[in-house]
Backbone as CSV, one residue per row, in Angstrom:
resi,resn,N_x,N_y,N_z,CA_x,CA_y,CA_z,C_x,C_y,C_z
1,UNK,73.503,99.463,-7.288,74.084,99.619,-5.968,74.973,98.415,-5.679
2,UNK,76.234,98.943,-5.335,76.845,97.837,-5.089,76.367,96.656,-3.635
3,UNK,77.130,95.394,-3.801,76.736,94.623,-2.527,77.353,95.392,-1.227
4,UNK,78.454,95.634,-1.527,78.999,96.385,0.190,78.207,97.578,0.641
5,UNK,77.777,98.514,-0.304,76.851,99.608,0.142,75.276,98.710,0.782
6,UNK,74.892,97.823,-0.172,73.753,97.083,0.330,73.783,96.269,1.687
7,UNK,75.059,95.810,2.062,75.296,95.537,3.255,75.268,96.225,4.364
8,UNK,76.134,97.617,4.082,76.483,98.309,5.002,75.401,99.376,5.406
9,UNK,74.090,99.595,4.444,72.970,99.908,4.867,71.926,98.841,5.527
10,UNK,71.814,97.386,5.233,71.753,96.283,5.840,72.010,96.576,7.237
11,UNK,73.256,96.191,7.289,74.467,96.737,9.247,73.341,97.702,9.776
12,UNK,73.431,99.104,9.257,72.341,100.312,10.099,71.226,99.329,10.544
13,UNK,70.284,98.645,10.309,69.423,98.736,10.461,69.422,97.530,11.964
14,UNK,70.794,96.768,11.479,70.984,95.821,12.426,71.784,96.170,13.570
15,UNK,72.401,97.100,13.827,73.737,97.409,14.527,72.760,97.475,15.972
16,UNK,73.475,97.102,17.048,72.707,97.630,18.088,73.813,97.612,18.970
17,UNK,73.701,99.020,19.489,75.089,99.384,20.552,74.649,98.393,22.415
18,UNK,75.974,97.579,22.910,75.972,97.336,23.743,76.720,97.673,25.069
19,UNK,76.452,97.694,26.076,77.519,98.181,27.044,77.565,97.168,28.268
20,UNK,78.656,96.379,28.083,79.343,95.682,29.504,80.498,96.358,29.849
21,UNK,80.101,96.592,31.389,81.102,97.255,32.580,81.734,98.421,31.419
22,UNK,83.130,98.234,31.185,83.848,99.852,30.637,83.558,99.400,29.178
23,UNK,83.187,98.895,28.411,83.313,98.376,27.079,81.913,98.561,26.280
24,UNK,82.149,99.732,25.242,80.735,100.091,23.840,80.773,99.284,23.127
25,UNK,79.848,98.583,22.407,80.313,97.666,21.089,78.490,97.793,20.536
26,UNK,78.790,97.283,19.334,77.571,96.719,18.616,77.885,95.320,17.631
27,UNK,77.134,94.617,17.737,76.741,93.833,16.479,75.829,94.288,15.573
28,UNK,76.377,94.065,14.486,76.470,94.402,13.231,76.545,92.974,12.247
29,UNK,74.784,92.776,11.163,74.655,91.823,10.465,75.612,91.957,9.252
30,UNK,77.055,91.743,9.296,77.763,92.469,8.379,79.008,91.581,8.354
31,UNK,79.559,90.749,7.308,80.783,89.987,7.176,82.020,91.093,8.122
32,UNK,82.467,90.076,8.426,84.394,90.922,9.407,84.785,91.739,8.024
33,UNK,85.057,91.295,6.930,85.870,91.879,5.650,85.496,93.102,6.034
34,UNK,84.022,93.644,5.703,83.227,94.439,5.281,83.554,95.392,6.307
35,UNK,83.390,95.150,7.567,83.165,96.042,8.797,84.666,96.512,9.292
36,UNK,85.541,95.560,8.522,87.058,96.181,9.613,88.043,96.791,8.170
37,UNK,87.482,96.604,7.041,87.596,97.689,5.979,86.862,98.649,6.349
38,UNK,85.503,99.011,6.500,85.373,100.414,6.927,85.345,101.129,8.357
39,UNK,86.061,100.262,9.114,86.650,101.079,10.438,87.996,100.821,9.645
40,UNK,88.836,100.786,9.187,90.301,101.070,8.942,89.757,102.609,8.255
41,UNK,88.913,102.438,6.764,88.498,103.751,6.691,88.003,105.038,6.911
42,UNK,87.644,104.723,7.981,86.264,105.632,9.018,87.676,106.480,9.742
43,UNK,89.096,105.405,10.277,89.964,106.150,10.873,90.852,107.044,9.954
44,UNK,91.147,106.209,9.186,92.145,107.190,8.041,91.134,108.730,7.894
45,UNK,90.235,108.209,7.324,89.468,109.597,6.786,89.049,110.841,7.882
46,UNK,89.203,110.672,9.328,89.524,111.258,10.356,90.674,112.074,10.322
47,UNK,91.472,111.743,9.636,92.948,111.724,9.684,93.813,111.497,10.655
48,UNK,93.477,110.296,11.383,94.391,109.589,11.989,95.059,108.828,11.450
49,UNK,96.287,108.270,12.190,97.300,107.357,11.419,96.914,105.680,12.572
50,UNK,96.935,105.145,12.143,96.777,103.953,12.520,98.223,103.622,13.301
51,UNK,98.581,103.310,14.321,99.660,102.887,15.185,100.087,101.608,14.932
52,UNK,99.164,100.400,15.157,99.473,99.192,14.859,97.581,98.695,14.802
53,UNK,97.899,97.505,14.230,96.666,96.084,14.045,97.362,94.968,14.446
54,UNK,96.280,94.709,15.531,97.150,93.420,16.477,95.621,92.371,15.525
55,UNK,96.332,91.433,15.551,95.662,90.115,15.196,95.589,89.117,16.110
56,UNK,94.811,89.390,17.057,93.950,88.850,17.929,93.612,87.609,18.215
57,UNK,93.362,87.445,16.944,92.345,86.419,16.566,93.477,85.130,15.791
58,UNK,93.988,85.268,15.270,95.548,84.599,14.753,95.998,84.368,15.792
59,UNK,96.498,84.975,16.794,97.174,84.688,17.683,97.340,83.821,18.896
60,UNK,95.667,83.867,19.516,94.702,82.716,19.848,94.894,81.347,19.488
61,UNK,94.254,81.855,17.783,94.250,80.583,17.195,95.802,79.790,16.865
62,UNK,96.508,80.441,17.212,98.363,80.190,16.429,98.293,79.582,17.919
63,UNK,98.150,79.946,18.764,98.756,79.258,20.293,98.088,78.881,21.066
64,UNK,96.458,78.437,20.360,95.421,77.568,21.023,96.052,76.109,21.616
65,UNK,96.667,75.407,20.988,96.930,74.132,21.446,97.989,74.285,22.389
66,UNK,99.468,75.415,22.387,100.310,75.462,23.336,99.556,75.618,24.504
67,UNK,98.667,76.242,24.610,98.274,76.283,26.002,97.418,75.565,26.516
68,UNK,97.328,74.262,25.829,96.420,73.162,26.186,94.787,73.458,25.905
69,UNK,94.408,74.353,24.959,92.943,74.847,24.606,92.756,73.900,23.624
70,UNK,91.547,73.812,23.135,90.788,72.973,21.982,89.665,74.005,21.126
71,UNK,89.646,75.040,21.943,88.156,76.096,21.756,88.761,76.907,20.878
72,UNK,87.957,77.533,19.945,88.343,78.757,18.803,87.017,79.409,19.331
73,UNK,88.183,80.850,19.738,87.091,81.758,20.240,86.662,82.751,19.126
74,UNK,87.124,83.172,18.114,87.146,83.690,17.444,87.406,83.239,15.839
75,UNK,86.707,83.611,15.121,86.634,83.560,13.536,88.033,84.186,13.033
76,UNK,87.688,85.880,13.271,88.673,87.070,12.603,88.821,87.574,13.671
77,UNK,89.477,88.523,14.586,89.206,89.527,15.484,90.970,90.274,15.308
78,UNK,90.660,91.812,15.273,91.488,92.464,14.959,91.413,93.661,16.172
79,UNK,92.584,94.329,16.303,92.581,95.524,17.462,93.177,97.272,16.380
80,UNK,92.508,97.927,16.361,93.027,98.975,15.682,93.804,99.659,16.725
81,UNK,94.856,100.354,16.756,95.389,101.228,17.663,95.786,102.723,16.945
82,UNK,95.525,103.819,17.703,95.689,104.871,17.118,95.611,105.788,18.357
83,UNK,95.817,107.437,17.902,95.733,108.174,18.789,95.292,109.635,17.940
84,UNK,95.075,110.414,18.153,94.485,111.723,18.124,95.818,112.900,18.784
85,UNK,96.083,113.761,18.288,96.653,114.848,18.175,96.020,115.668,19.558
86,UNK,95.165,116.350,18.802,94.081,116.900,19.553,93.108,116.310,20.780
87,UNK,93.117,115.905,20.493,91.765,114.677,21.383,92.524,114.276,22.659
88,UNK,93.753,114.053,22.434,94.960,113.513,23.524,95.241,114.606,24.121
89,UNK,95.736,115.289,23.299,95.955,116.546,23.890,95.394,117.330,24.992
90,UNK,94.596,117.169,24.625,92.919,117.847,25.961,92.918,117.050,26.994
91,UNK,92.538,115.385,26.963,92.453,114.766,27.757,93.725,115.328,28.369
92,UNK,95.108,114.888,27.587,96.371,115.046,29.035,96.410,116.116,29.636
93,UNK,95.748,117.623,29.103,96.061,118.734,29.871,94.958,118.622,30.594
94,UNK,93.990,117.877,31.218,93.114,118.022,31.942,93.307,117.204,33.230
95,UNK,94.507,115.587,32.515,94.882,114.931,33.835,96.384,114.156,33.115
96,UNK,96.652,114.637,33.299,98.125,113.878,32.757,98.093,112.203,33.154
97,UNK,97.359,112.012,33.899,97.430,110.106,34.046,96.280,109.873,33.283
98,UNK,95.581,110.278,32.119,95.093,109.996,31.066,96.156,109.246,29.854
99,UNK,97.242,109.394,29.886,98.303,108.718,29.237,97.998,107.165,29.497
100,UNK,97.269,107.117,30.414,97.138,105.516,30.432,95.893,105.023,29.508
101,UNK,95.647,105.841,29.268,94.832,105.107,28.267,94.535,105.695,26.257
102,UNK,95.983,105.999,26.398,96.331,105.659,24.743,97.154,104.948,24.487
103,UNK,97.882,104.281,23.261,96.821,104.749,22.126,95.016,104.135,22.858
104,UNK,94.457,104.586,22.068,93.005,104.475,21.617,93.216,102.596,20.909
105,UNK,92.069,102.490,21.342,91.726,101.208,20.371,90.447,100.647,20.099
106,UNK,90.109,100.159,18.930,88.728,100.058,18.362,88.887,98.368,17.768
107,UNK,88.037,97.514,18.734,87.957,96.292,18.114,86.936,95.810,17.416
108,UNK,87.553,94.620,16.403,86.303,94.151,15.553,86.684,92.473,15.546
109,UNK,85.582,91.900,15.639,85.801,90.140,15.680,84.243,89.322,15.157
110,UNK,84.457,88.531,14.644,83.075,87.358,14.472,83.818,86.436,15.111
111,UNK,82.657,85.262,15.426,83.041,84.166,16.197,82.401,82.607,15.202
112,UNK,82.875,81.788,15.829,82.373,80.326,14.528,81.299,80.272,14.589
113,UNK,80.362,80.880,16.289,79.115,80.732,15.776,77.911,81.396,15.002
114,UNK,78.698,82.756,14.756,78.156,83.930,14.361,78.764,84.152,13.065
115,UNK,79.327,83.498,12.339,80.431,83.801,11.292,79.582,85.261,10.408
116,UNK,78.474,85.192,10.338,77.543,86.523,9.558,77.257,87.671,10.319
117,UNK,77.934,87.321,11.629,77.647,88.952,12.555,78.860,89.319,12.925
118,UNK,79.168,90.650,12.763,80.573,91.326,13.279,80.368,92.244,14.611
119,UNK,81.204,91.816,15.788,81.251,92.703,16.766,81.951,94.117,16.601
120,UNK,81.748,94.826,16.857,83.215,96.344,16.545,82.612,97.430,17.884
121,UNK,83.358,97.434,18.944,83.675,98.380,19.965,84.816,98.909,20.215
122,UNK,84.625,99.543,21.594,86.144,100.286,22.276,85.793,100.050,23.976
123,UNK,86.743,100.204,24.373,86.495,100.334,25.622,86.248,101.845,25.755
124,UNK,85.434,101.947,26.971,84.586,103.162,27.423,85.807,103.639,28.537
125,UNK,86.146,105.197,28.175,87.244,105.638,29.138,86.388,107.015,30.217
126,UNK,86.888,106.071,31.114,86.177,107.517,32.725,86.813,108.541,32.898
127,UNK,85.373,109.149,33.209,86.332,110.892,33.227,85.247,111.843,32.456
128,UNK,85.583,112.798,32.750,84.814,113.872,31.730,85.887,114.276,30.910
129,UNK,87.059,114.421,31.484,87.895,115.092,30.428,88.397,113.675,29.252
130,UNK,87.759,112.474,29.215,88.329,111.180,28.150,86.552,111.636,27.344
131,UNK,85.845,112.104,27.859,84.367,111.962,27.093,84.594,112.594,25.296
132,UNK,85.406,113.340,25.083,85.587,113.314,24.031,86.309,111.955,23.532
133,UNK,87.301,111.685,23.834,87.453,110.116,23.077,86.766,109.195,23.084
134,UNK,85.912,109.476,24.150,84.806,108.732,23.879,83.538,108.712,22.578
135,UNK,83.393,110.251,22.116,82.942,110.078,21.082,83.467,110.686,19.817
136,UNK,84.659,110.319,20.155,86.083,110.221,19.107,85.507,108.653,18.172
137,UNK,85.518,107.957,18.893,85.600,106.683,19.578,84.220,105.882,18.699
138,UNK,82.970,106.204,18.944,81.712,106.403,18.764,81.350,106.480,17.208
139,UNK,81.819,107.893,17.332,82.021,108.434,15.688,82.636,107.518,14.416
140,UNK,83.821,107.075,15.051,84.227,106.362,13.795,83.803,105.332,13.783
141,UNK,83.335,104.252,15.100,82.645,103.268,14.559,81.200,103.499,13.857
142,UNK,80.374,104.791,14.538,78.950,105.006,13.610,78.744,104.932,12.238
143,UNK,80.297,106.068,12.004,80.287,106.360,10.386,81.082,105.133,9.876
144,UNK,81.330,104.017,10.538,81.941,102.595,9.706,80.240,101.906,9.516
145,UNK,80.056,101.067,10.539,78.967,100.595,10.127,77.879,101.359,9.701
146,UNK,77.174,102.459,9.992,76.436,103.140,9.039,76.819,103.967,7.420
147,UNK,77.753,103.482,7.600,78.331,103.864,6.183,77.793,105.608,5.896
């Protein structure tokens, strides 16, 4: 068995879903590599197309000192952006000011003090008619960290 499968059954056992105010996430005992390779995969294999990957976490760190900071908030932290065909679709014919909240996005980050635990959520979207992206949303992070 390889190490990433041994990890990523590892993650299951560790993952534990959290919820502050609009935002799902779990930590996950699982290197950043590991966890934001299989949410890039978890989306492709959906067959979504990935929109952009904002680097988060670079970016911070690239313009920590311009803004007079000293703190590294982050290790790695990445933003997936994407959208759904279908999934969008529904939501907008149910409220057309659902447009405000695509693309979709699914984040993943460790921090210096956690460098061995990976965060990976989304923000939680209101509504009954977003509850499917919501476990649009759900889904691909489950089937990332539970492999």
């Amino acid at each position: 068995m390889s190490k990433r499968i041994i990890a990523l059954t590892a993650a299951t056992f560790f993952a534990t879903p959290a919820f502050a105010q609009d935002i799902t996430s779990w930590v996950v005992d699982d290197s950043f590599d590991n966890v934001s390779f299989s949410v890039e995969s978890a989306i492709i294999d959906k067959g979504l197309t990935i929109d952009s990957i904002s680097n988060v976490g670079e970016m911070l760190e690239r313009t920590r000192e311009d803004v007079g900071s000293d703190i590294t908030i982050f290790s790695e932290a990445l933003v997936y952006s994407f959208c759904s065909a279908s999934v969008s679709r529904a939501a907008m014919e149910a409220d057309v000011m659902n447009i405000a909240f695509c693309p979709y996005g699914i984040f993943i980050f460790s921090t210096p003090e956690n460098p061995d635990q990976t965060t990976v959520g989304h923000r939680f979207m209101p509504g009954d008619a977003m509850a499917p992206v919501n476990e649009m949303l759900d889904a691909i992070i489950l089937e990332a960290i539970e492999g």
